[in-house]
Backbone bond lengths (Angstrom), bond angles and torsions (degrees), N, CA, C in turn:
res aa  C-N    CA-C-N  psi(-1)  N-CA   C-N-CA  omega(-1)  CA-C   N-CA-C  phi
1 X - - - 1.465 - - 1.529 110.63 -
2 X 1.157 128.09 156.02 1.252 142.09 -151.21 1.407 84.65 -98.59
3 X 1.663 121.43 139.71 1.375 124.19 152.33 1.640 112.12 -79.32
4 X 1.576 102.80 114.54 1.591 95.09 172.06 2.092 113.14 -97.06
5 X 1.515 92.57 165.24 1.510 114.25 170.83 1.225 166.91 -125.17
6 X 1.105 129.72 67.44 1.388 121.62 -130.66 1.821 125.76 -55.48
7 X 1.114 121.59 121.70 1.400 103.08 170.31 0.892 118.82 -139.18
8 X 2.300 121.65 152.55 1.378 110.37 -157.69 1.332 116.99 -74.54
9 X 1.141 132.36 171.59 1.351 135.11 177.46 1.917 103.33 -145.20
10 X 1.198 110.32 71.64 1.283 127.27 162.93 2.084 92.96 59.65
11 X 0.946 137.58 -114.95 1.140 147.36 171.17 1.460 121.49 -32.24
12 X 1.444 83.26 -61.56 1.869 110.53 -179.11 1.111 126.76 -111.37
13 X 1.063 128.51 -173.03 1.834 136.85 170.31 1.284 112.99 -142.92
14 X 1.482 85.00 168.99 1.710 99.67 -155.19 1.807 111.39 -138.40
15 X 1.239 109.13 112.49 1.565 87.52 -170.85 1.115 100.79 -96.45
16 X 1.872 94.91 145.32 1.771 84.93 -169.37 2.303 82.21 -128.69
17 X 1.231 106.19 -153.80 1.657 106.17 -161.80 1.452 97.52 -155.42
18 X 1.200 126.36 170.31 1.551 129.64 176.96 1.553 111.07 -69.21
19 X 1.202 105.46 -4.74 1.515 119.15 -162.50 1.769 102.44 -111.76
20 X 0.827 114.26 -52.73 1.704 130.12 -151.59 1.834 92.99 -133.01
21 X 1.127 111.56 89.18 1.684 140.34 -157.75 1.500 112.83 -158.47
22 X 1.084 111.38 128.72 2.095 147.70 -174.50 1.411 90.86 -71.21
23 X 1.371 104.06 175.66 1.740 131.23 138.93 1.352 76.06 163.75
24 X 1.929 100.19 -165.46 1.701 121.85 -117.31 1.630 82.68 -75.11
25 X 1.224 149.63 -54.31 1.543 141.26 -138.04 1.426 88.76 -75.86
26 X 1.322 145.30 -35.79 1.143 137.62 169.71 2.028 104.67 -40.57
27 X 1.113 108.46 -75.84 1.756 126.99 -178.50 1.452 105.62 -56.90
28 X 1.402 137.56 -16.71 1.220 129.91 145.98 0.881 139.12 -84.65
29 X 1.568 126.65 10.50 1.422 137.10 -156.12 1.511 80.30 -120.87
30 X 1.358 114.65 -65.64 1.605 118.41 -177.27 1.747 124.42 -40.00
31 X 1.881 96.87 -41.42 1.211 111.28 177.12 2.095 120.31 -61.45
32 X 1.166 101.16 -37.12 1.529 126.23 150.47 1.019 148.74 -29.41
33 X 1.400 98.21 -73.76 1.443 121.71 153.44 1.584 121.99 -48.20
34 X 0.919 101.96 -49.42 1.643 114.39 -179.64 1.415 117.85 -118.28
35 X 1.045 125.09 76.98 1.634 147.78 140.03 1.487 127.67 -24.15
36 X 0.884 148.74 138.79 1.383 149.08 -145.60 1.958 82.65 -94.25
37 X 1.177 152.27 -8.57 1.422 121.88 170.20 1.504 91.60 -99.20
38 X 1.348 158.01 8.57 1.432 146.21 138.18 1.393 114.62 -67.01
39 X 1.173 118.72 -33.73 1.519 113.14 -166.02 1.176 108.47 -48.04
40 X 1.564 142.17 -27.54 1.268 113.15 -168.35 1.903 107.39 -116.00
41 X 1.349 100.35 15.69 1.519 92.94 -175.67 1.651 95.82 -100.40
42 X 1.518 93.28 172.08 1.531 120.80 -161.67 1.547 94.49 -98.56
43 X 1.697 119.27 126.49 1.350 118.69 -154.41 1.864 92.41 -162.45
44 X 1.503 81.20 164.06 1.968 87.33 -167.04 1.602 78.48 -135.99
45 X 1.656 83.73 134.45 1.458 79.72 170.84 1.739 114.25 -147.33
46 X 1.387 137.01 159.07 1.255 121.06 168.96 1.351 105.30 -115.54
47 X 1.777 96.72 155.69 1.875 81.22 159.88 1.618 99.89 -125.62
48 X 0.867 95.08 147.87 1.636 113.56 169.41 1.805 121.03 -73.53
49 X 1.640 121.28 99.42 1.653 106.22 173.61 1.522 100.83 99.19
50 X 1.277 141.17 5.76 1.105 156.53 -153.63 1.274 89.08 -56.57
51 X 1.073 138.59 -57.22 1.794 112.30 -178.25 1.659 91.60 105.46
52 X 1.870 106.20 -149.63 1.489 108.76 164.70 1.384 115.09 -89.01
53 X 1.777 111.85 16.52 1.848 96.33 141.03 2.002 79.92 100.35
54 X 1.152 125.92 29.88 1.629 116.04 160.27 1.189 121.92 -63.87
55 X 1.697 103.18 -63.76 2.061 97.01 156.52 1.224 126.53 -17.43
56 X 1.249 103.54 -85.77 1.398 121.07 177.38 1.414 112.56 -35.17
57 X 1.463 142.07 -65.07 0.973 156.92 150.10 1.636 107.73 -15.75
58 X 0.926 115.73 -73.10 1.494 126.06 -173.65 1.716 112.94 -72.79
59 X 1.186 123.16 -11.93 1.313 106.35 171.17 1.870 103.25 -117.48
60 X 1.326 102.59 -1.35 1.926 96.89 158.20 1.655 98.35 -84.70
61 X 1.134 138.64 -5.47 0.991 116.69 160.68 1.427 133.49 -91.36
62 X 1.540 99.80 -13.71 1.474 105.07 171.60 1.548 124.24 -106.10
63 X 1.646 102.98 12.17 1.498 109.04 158.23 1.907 102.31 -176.87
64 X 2.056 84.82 108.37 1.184 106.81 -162.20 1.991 108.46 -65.74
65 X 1.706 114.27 10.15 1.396 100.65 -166.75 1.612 79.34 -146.22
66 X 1.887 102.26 74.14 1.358 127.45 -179.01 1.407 88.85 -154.41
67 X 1.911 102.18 119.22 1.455 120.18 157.57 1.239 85.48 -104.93
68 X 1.784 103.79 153.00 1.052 148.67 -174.89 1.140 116.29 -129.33
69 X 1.890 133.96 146.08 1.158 136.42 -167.59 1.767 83.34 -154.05
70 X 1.488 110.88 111.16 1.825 123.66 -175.06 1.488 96.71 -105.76
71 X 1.163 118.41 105.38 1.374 118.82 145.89 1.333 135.17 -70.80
72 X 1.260 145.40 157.46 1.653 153.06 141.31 1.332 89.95 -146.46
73 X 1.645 77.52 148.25 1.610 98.95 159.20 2.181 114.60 -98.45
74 X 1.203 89.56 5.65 1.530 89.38 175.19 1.662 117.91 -114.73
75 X 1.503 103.90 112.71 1.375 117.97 -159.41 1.934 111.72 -44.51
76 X 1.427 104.40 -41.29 1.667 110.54 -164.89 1.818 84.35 -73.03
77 X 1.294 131.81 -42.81 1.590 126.71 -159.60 2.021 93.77 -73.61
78 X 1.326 134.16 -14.79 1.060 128.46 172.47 1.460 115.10 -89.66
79 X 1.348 122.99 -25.03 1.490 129.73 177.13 1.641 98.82 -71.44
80 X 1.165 120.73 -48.22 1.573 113.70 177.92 1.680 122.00 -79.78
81 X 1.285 108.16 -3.52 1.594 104.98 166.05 1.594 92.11 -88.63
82 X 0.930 127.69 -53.06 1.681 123.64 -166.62 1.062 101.09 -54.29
83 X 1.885 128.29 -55.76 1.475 95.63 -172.81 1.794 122.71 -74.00
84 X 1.735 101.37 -4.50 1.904 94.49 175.06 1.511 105.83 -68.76
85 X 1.832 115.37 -27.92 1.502 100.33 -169.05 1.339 103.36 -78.41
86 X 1.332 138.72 -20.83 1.773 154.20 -164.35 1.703 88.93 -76.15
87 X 1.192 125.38 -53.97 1.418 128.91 -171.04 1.654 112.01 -76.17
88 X 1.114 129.79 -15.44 1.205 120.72 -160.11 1.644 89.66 -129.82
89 X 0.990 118.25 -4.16 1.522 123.03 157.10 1.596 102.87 77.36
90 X 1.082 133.89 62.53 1.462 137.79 -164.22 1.851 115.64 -142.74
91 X 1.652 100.75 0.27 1.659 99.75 -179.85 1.356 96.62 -66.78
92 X 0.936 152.15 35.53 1.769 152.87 141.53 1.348 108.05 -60.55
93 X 1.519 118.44 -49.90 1.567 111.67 -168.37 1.743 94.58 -146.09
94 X 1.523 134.98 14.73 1.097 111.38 149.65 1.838 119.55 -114.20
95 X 0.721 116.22 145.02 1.886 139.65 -167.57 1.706 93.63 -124.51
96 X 1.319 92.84 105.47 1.455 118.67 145.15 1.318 131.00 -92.33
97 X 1.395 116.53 119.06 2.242 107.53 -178.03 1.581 86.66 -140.94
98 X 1.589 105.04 162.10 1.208 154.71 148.15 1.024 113.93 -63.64
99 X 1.768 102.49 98.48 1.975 99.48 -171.60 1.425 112.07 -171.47
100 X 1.240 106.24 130.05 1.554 99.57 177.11 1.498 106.62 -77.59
101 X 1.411 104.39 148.10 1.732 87.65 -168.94 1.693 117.17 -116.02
102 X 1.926 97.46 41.59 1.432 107.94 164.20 1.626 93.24 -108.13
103 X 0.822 142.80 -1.40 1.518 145.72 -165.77 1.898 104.97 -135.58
104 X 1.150 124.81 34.32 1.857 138.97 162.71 1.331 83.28 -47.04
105 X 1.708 109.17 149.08 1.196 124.22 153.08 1.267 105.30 -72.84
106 X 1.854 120.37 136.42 1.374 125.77 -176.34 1.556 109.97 -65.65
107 X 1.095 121.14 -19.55 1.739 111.12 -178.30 1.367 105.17 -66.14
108 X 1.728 129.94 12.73 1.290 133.39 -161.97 1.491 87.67 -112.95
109 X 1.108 129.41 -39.49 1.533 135.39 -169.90 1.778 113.92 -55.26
110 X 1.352 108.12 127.81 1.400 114.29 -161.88 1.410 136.70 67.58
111 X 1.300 97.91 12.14 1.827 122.40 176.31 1.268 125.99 -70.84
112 X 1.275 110.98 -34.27 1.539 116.70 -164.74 1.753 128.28 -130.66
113 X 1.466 108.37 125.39 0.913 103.53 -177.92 2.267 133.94 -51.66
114 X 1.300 76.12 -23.26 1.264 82.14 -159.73 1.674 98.32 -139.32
115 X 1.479 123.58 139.03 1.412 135.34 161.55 1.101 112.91 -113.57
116 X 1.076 115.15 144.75 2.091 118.86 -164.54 1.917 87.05 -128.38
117 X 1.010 125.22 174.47 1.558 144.82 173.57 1.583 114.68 175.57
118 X 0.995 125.35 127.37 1.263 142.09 117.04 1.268 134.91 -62.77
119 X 0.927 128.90 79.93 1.611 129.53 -169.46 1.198 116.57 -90.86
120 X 1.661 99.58 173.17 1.401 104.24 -177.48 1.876 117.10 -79.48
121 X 0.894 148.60 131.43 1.127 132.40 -134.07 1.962 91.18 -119.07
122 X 1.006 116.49 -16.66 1.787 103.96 171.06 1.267 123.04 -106.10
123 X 1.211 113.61 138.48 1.571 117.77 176.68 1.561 98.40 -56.05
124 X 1.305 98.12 169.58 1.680 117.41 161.20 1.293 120.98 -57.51
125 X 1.049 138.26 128.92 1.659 145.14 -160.71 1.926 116.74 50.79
126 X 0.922 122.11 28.44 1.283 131.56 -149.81 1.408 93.70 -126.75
127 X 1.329 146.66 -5.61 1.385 152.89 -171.14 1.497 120.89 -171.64
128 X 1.168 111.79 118.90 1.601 106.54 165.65 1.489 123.70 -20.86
129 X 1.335 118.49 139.06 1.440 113.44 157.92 1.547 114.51 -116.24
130 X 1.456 108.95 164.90 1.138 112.35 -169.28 1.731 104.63 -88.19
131 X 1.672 107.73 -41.43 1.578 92.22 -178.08 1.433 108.29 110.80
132 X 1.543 106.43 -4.09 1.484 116.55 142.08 1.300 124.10 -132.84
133 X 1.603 96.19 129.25 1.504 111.75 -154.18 1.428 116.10 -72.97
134 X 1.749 127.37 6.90 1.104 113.69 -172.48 1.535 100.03 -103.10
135 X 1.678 99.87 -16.38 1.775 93.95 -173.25 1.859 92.35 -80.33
136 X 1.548 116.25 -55.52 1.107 108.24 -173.10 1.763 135.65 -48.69
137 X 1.421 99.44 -15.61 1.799 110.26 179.77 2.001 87.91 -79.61
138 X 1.276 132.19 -14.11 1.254 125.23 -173.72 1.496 91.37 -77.70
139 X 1.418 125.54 -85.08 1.449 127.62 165.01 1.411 153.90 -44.77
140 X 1.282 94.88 -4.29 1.610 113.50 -175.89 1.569 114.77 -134.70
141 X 1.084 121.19 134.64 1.287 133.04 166.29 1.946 124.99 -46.04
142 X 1.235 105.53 34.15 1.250 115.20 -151.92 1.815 90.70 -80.83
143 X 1.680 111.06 -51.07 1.789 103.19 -162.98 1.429 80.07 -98.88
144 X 1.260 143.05 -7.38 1.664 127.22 -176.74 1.477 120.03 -163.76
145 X 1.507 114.17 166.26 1.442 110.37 162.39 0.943 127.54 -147.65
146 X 1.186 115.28 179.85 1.829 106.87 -168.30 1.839 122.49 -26.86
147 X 1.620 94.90 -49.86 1.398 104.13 -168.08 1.389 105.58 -76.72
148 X 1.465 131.62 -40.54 1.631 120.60 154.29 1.114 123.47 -43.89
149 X 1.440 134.50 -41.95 1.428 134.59 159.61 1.548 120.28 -32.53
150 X 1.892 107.01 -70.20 1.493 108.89 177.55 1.281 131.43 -64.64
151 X 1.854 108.34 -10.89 1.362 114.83 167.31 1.478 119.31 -91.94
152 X 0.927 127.52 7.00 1.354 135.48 173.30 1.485 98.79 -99.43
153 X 1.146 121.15 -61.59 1.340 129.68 -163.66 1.200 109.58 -54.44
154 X 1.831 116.52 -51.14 1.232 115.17 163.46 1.612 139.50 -42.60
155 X 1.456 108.00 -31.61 1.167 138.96 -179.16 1.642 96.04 -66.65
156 X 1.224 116.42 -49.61 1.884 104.56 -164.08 1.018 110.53 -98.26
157 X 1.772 124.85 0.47 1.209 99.36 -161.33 1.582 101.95 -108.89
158 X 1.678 119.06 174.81 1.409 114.36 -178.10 1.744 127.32 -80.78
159 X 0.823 126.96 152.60 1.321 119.31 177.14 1.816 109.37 -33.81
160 X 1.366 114.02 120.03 1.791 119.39 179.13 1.694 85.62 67.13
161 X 0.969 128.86 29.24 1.584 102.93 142.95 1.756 131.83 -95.84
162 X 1.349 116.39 -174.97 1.816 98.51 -148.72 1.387 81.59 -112.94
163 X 1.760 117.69 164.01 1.332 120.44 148.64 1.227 103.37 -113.88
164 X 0.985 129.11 113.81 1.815 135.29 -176.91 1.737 103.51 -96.06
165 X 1.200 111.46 120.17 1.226 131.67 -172.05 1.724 124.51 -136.20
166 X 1.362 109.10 144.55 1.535 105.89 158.89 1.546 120.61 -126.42
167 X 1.185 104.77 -179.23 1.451 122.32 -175.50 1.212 107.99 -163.62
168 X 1.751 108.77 -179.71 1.233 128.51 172.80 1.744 102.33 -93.31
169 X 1.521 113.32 154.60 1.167 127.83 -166.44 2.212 92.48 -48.50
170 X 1.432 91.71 -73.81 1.875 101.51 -168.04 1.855 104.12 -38.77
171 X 1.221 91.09 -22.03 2.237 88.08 178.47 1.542 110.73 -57.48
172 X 1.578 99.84 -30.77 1.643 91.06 -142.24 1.433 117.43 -70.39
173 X 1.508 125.47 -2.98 1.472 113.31 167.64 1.875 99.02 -75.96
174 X 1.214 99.36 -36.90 1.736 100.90 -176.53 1.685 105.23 -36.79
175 X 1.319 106.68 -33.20 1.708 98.11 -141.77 1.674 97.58 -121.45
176 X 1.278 112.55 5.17 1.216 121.90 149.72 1.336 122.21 -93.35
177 X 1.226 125.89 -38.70 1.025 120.58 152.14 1.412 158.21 -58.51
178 X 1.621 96.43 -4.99 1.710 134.59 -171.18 1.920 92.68 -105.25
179 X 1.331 117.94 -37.66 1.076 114.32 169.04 1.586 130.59 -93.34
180 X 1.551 129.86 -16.26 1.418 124.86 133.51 1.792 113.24 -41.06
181 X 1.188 124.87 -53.22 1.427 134.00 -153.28 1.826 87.66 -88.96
182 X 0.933 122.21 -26.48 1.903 97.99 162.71 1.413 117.32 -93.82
183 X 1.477 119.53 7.29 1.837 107.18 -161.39 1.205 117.71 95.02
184 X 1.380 119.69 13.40 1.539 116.91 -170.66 1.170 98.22 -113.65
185 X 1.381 135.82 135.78 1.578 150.18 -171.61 1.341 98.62 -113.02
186 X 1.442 131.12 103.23 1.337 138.62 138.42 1.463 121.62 -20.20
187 X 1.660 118.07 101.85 1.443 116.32 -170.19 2.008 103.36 -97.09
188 X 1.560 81.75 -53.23 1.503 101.80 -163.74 1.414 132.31 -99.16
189 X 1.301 131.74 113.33 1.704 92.54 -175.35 1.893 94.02 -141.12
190 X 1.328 97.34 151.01 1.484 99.30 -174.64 1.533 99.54 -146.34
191 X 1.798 114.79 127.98 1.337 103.90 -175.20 1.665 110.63 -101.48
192 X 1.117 126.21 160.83 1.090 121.43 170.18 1.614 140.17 -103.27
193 X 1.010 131.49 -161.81 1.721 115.45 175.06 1.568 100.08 147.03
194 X 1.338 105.32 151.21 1.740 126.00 -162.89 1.674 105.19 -68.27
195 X 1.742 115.35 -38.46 0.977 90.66 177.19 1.659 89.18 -161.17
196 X 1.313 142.05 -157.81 1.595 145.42 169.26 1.701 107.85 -77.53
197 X 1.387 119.04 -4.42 1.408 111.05 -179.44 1.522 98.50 -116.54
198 X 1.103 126.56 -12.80 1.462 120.21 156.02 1.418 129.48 -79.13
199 X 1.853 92.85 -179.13 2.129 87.86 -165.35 1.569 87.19 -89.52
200 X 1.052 102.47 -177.74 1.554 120.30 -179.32 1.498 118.56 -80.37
201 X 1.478 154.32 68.14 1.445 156.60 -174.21 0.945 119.40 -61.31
202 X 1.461 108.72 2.37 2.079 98.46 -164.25 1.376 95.82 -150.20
203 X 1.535 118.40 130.10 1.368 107.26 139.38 1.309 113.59 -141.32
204 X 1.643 103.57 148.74 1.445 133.99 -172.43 1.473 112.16 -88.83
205 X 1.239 134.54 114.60 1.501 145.05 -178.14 1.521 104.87 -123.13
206 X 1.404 97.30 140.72 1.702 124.91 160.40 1.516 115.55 -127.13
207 X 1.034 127.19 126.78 1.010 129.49 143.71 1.795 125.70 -133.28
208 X 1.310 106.79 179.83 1.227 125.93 -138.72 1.623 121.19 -125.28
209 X 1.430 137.64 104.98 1.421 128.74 -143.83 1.705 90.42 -103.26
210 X 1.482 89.27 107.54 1.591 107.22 168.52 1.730 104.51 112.01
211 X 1.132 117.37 -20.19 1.751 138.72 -139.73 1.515 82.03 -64.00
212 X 1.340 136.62 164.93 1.622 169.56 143.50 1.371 95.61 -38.15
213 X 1.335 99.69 147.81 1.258 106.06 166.65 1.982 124.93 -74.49
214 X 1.169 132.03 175.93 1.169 106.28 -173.11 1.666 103.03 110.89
215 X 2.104 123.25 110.39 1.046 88.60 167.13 1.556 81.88 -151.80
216 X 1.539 118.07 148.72 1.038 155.58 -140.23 1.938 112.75 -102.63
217 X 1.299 114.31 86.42 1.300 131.88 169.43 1.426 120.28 -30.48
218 X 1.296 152.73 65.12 1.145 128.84 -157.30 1.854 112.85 -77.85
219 X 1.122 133.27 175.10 1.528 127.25 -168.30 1.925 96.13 -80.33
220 X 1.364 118.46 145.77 1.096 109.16 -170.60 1.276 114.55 -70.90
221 X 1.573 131.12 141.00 1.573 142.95 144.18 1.586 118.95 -29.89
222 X 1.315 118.57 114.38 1.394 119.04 171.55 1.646 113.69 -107.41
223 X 0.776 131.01 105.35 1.781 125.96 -152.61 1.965 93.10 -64.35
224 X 1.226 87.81 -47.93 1.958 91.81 -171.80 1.586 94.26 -56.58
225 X 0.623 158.09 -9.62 1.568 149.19 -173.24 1.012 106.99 -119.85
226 X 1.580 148.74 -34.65 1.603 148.72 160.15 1.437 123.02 -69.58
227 X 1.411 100.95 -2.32 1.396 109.48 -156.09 1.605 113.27 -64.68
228 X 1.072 114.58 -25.03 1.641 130.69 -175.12 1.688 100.18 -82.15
229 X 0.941 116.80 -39.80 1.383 105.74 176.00 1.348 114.90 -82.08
230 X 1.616 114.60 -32.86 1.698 96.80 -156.10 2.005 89.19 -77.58
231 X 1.324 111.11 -23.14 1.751 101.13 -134.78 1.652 78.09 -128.66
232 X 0.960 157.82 17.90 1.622 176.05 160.82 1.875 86.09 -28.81
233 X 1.734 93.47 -78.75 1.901 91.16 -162.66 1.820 106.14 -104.20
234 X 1.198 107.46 32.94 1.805 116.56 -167.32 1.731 95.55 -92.39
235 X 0.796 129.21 170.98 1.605 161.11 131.90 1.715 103.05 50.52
236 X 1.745 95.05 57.76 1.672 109.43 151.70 1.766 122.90 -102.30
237 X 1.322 84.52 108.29 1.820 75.09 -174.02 1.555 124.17 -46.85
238 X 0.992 132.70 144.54 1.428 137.45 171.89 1.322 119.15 -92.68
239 X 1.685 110.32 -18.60 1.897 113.90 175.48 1.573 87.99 124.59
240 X 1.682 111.99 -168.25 1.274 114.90 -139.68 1.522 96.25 -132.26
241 X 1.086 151.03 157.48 1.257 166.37 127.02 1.691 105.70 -78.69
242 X 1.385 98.45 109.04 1.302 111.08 169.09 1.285 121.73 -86.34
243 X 1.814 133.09 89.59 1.075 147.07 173.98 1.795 124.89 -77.31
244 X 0.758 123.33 6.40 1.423 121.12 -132.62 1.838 105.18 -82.19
């Protein structure tokens, strides 16, 4: 059995495990996604791979009239989003399932405003594995890839809705190109990095199902300089749940 853990997450908490565990590209993806002119509209959203549900977590907190629908396909990473949504009192508008998310039930198709992902960021043979398959389906292209991502995503979301995504810098023709090739129009893109003397580690993508052509540079993310805002009330442990 997995040792689980509780930790705060500004409002709420989130149990996460040695296995099924956050940090910052999670809290910048969320930060992204949700922009201060969404925060107050009423929005459906899924995320894809949800893990123990930090996404999810972090953007019901940054717009309280956001249902959510958290997928994984890994059974123990869905038992620990359910009990963060059970604890933080939110099964009103978040839905956790067991699901691979090239195979969604179609009554899901055209539902949602918004698709969130964290993905696994290496192709197949392209990175070491560790040799346990629950950390490696996090990092590796093992149950999906980019282009299963944008075809799913495409599939649920509503006409001009976004798939908000990240990657590693070397992805990003991959994952622009996975999103032309489903219908997804690249609106937004913002790269990230620790500070102006470092390389770039992150980039943040939106795009847009049906959207105009045309897509919009944002000024780059410096984590050392945002750092007080994004991560201010994030990642105080609360103590341990002994599962074992």
């Amino acid at each position: 059995m997995l040792k689980e853990k509780i930790e705060r997450l500004g409002q709420f908490y989130v149990y996460c495990s040695d296995v099924h565990k956050f940090g910052t590209d999670a809290v910048v993806l969320a930060d992204f996604a949700y922009p201060e002119r969404l925060i107050s509209r009423t929005q459906n959203m899924c995320e894809f791979g949800c893990g123990c549900g930090i996404i999810t977590m972090l953007c019901c907190q940054r717009n309280e009239r956001l249902n959510v629908t958290a997928v994984d396909i890994q059974a123990d990473a869905v038992e620990l989003a359910k009990s963060g949504v059970e604890k933080n009192k939110i099964s009103d508008r978040v839905n956790v399932m067991c699901a691979d998310l090239k195979s969604l039930p179609i009554e899901m198709n055209g539902s949602f405003d918004t698709v969130i992902m964290n993905p696994p960021y290496k192709r197949v043979g392209a990175g070491l594995v560790t040799g346990d398959e629950r950390v490696d389906i996090a990092r590796v292209e093992l149950k999906c890839n980019i282009d299963d991502i944008c075809k799913s995503a495409s599939k649920l979301l509503k006409f001009h809705g976004r798939l908000c995504i990240c990657n590693r810098p070397e992805r990003l023709g991959d994952t622009i190109l996975a999103m032309y090739n489903a219908g997804l129009t690249p609106k937004r893109l913002r790269l990230v990095s620790q500070n102006l003397q470092s390389n770039v580690s992150l980039v943040l993508i939106e795009a847009s199902k049906g959207g105009s052509s045309g897509m919009t540079v944002e000024p780059q993310l410096l984590i050392d300089e945002e750092h007080d805002r994004l991560f201010k009330d994030y990642f105080n442990s609360e103590g341990n749940e002994n599962n074992e």
